[in-house]
C-alpha positions as CSV (number, residue, x, y, z in Angstrom):
1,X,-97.4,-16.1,-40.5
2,X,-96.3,-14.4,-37.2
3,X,-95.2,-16.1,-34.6
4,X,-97.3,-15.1,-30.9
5,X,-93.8,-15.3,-29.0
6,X,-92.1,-12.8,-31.7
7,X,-95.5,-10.5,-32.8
8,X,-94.6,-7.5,-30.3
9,X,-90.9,-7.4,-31.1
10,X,-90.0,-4.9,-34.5
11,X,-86.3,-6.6,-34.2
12,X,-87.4,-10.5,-33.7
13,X,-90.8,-10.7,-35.6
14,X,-90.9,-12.9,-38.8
15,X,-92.0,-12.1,-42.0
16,X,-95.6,-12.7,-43.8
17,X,-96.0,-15.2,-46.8
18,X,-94.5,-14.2,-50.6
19,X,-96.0,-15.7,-53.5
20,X,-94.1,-16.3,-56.6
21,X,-94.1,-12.6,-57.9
22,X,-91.6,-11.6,-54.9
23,X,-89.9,-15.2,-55.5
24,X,-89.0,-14.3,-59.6
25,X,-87.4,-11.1,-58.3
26,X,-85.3,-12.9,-55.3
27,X,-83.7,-15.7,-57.8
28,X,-82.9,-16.0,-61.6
29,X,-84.4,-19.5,-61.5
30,X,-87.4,-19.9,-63.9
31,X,-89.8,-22.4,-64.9
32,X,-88.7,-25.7,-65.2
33,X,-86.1,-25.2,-62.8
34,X,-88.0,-23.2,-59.9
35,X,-88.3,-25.2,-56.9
36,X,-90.1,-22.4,-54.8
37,X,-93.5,-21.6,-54.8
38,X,-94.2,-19.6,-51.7
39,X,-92.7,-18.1,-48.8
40,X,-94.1,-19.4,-45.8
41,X,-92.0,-17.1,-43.4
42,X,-89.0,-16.1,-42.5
43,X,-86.3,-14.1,-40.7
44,X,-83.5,-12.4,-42.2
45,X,-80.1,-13.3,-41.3
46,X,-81.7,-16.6,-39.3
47,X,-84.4,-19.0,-41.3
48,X,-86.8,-19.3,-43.7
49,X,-90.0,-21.9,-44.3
50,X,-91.1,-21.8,-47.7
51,X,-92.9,-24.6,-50.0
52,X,-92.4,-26.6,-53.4
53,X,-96.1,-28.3,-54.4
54,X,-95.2,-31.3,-56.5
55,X,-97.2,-31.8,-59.2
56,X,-97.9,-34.3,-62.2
57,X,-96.8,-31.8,-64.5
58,X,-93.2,-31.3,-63.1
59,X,-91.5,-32.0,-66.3
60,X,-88.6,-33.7,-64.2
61,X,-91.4,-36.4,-62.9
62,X,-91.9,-37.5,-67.1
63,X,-89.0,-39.5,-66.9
64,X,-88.5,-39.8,-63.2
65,X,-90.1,-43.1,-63.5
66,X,-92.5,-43.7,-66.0
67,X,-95.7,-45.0,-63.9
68,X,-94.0,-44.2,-60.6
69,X,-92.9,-40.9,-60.2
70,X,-90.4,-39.8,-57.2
71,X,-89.2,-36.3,-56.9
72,X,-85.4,-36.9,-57.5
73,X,-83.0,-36.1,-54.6
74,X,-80.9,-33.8,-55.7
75,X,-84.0,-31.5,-56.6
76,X,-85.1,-31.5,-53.3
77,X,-81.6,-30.4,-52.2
78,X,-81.9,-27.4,-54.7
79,X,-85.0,-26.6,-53.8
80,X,-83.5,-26.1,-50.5
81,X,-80.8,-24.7,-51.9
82,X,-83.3,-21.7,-53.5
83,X,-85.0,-21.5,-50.6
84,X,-81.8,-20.2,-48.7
85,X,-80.7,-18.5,-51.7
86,X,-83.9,-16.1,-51.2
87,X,-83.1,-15.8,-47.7
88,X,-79.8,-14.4,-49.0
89,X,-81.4,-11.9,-50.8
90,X,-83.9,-11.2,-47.7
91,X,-81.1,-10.9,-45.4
92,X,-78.9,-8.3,-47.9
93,X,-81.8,-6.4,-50.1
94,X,-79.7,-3.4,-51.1
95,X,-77.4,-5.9,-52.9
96,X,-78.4,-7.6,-55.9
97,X,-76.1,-10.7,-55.9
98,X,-76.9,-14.1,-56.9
99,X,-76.3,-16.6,-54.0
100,X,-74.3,-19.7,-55.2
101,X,-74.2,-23.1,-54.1
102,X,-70.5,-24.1,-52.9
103,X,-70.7,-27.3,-50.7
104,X,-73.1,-30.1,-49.5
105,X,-72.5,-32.5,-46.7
106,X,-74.8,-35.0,-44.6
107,X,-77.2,-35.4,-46.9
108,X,-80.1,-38.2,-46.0
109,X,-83.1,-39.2,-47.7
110,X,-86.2,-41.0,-45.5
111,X,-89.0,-41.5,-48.0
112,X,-90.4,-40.5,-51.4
113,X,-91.5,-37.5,-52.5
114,X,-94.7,-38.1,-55.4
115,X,-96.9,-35.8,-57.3
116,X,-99.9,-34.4,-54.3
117,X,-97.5,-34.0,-51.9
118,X,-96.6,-30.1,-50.5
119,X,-92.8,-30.2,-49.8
120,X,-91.9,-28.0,-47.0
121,X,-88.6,-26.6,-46.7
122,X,-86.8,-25.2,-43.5
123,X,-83.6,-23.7,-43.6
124,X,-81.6,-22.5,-40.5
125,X,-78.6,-20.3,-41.0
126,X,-75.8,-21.7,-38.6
127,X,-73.1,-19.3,-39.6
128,X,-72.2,-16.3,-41.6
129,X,-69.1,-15.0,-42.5
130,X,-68.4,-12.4,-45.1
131,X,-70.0,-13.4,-48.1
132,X,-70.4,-17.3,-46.6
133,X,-73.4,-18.8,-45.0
134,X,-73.5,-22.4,-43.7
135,X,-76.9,-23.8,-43.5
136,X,-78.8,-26.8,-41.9
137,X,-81.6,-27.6,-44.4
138,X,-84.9,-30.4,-43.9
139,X,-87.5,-30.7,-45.9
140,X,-90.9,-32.2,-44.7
141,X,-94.3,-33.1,-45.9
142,X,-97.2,-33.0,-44.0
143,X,-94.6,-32.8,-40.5
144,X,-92.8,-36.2,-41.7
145,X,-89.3,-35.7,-42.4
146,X,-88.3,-36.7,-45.9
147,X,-84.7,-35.0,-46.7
148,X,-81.9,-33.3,-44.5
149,X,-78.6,-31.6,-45.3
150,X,-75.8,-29.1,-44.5
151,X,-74.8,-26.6,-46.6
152,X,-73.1,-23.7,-47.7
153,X,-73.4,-20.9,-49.8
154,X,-72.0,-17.8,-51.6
155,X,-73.2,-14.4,-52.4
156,X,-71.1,-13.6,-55.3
């Protein structure tokens, strides 16, 4: 998806949609544990927009409650946290480093996330130094926010 206010610009247009293909060479995360499913868009060095569909058969939801199942928090912070982890590896393709979680901070949770629902995460970079980004992460679904944090990350 290109944005009409960025389409004529080579150095400020975003990026078109990556399915799961592009995603399994971007992070080592595999099945149970990948929280990515597409790409929505991004920008290298600035954001990314990309989507986890929750489904019945997320193993995590077996036991997550039996007859009730809710997406547990601190999945949907890693899912963010892949999300800019990919954007690390957008932002520096010629190196093949593995972008590492190192702090979390103002983390808030506004509702439940349940098997049907498409779980959109946006991830802003707000700083880079070296090795370092610091990020401002929310996830929605369907526009309503349901999760927000800060956080930062290493390429190592």
């Amino acid at each position: 998806m290109v944005n009409s206010d960025s389409a004529n610009s080579s150095a400020n247009s975003s990026t078109p949609a990556a399915g799961l293909g592009s995603i399994q060479d971007w992070l080592p995360h595999r099945y149970p544990f990948l929280l990515v499913d597409r790409v929505l868009d991004y920008r290298a060095g600035e954001f990314i927009r990309a989507l986890k569909m929750v489904s019945s058969l997320d193993p995590y939801l077996q036991g997550h409650f039996p007859g009730n199942p809710v997406m547990p928090g601190v999945l949907i912070v890693e899912a963010m946290a892949q999300a800019s982890g990919i954007l690390g590896r957008l932002t520096f393709p010629e190196r093949k480093n593995t972008c590492l979680l190192t702090e979390i901070g103002e983390t808030r949770f506004r509702r439940q996330v349940v098997p049907g629902d498409a779980l959109e995460l946006h991830i802003l970079v707000d700083k880079q130094r070296k090795d370092f980004f610091w990020f401002n992460g929310t996830a929605k679904v369907a526009g309503e926010l349901v999760a927000s944090c800060v956080f930062t990350a290493k390429l190592s």
